[in-house]
N, C-alpha and C positions, 0 to 999 in steps of 0.2 A: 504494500500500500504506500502512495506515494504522500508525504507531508505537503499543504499547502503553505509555502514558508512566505511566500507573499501576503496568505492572511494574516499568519501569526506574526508576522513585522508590524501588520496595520495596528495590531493590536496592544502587540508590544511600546510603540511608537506613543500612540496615543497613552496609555497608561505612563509610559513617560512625561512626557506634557503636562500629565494630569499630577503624576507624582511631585514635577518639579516646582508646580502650581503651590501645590501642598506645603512644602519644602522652603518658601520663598514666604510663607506667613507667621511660620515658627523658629528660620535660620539664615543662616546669608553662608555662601560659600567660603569657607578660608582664607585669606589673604594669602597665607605661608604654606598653604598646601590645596590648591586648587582642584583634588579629587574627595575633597573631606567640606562635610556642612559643620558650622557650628549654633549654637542656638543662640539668637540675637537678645540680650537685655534690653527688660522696659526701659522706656523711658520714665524717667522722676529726677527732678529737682533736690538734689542729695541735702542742698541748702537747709531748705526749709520740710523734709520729707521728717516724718514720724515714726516711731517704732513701728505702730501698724502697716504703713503704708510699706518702709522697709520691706517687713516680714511679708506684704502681699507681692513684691516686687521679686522676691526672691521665689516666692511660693511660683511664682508665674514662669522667672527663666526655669526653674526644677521641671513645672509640668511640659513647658517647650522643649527642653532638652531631653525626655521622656520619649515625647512624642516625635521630635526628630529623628531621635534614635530608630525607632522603628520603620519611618518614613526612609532613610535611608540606606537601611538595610536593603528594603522594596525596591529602591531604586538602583542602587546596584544588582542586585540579583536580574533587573528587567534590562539593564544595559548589560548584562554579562549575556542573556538571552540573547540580544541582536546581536552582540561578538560574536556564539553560536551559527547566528545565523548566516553572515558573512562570511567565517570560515566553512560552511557548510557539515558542523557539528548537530545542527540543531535538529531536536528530536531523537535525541539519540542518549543511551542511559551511560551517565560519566562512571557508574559500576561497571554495568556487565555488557555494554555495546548494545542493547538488545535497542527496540524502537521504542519509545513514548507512546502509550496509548493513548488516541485522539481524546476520550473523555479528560485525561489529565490537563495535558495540553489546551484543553477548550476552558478547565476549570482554572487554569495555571498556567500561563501560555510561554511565565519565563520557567518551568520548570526543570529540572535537568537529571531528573532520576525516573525511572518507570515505578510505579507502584510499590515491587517486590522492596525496592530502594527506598522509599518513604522515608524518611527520619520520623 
């Protein structure tokens, strides 16, 4: 059975887009290392800022840097997918060579293990 690797780009593509959308509300890319996000601090007037506000100021980059973390993982895993795709790896289990079953692939489009492989 032959992969439609042109779909799974479409798709990959766009979840990018969508990921780096994401990505861009909770971090900004690193200055000193341009393959890595980091989570961007509120803004607050340190001046005149109050314990509370502090405490919610931090409480904020904590849940940003949470939530990037995960966003970034995604988003590597979906550009390592188009890597895949370009070398002409894609769809194929980084275990045991075997092919990606379409449902996975349809569920997971950056995925790069078969089933048996699942973490």
């Amino acid at each position: 059975m032959e992969i439609n690797k042109g779909h799974y780009k479409k798709l990959l593509e766009d979840e990018l887009r969508t990921l780096e959308s994401e990505l861009k509300t909770v971090g900004r890319i690193n200055p000193d290392n341009p393959k890595d996000w980091e989570p961007t601090p509120a803004k607050m007037d340190t001046d005149s800022a109050d314990q509370n506000e502090v405490a919610d100021t931090i409480e904020e980059f904590e849940e940003n840097a949470a939530i990037l973390k995960q966003l970034e993982i995604r988003f590597n895993e979906v550009k390592e997918g188009l890597v895949r795709i370009e070398s002409g790896n894609y769809g194929v289990c980084k275990h045991c060579g075997k092919i990606i079953e379409t449902g996975r692939l349809e569920a997971n489009p950056a995925a790069s293990t078969c089933m048996e492989h699942t973490k």
